[in-house]
Residue, then its C-alpha position, 0 to 999 in steps of 0.5 A: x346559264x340559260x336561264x342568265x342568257x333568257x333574262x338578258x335577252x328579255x331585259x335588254x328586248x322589253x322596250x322593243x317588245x311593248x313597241x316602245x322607241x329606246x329613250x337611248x343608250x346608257x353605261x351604268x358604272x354602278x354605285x359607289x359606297x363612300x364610307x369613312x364613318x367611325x362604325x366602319x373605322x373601329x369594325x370594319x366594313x359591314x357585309x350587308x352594306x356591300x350586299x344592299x349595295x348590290x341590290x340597289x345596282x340590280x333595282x336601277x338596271x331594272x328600272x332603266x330598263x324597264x323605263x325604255x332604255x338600253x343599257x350597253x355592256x362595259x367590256x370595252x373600256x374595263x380595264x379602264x374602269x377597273x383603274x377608276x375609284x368612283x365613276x362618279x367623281x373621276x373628272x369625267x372619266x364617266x363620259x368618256x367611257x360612255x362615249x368610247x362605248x356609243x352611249x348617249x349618257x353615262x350613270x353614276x351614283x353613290x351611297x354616302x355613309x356619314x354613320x348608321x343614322x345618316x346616309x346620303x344617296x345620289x344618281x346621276x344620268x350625264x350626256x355622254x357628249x357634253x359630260x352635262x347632267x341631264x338628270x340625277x337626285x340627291x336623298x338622304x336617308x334616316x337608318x341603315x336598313x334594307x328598307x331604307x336604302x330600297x326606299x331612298x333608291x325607289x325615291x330617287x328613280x319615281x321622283x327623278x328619273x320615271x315621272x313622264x319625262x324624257x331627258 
């Protein structure tokens, strides 16, 4: 437990700690996985997906993080999201949420599995005020391996998100 609480502590104070300003506020709703592809039809959903799922969460907290931004916690409105299917297609719901929790934006994101050859990754970073996406990229991927959803999630937050610029 102490070690949980020391690793929040210095995530959430890492941009302060350098003297850096917050880029501001974020609800990250976590990604969703999309799957209607035939292997999960005839087998059933596979467990390392779920699993690289999680990674892929824990790799985009990280960064944001990392990146000077605070993310908020979702306590407040978890009931509400507990009823949501995907944050990232709710008309809105995103914003709303974010707004109710004092964010400047809201972050979504999905994992699309078309089959194990072809899956398509998105990441979106929406102003929690105006619901408008201030950033967000959309890759696919060749592969369903732990490199390759790594590598897909890396892309989307050096090319999209951390290259110098701030919303």
């Amino acid at each position: 437990m102490r070690l949980v609480l020391a690793f929040a502590f210095a995530t959430l104070a890492a941009p302060f700690a350098a003297g850096a300003e917050p880029l501001g506020t974020v609800a990250f709703f976590g990604l969703h996985l999309l799957d209607d592809s035939l292997q999960t039809t005839t087998q059933g959903q596979d467990p390392a997906e779920l699993e690289r799922l999680r990674r892929l969460e824990a790799m985009v907290r990280e960064r944001f993080v990392e990146g000077g931004y605070t993310l908020v916690g979702l306590a407040p409105v978890q009931a509400e999201l507990d009823r949501v299917v995907n944050p990232a297609k709710c008309y809105g719901c995103d914003t709303r949420m974010a707004t109710k929790l004092g964010a400047d934006y809201a972050l979504v994101g999905e994992v699309q599995k078309i089959s194990n050859l072809i899956l398509t990754m998105n990441l979106q970073l929406r102003d929690a005020a105006t619901g408008e996406t201030v950033k967000g990229r959309v890759v696919d991927i060749r592969s369903n391996t732990d490199e390759a959803w790594t590598r897909g999630m890396r892309y989307i937050l050096k090319t999209a998100f951390f290259n110098g610029e701030k919303p």
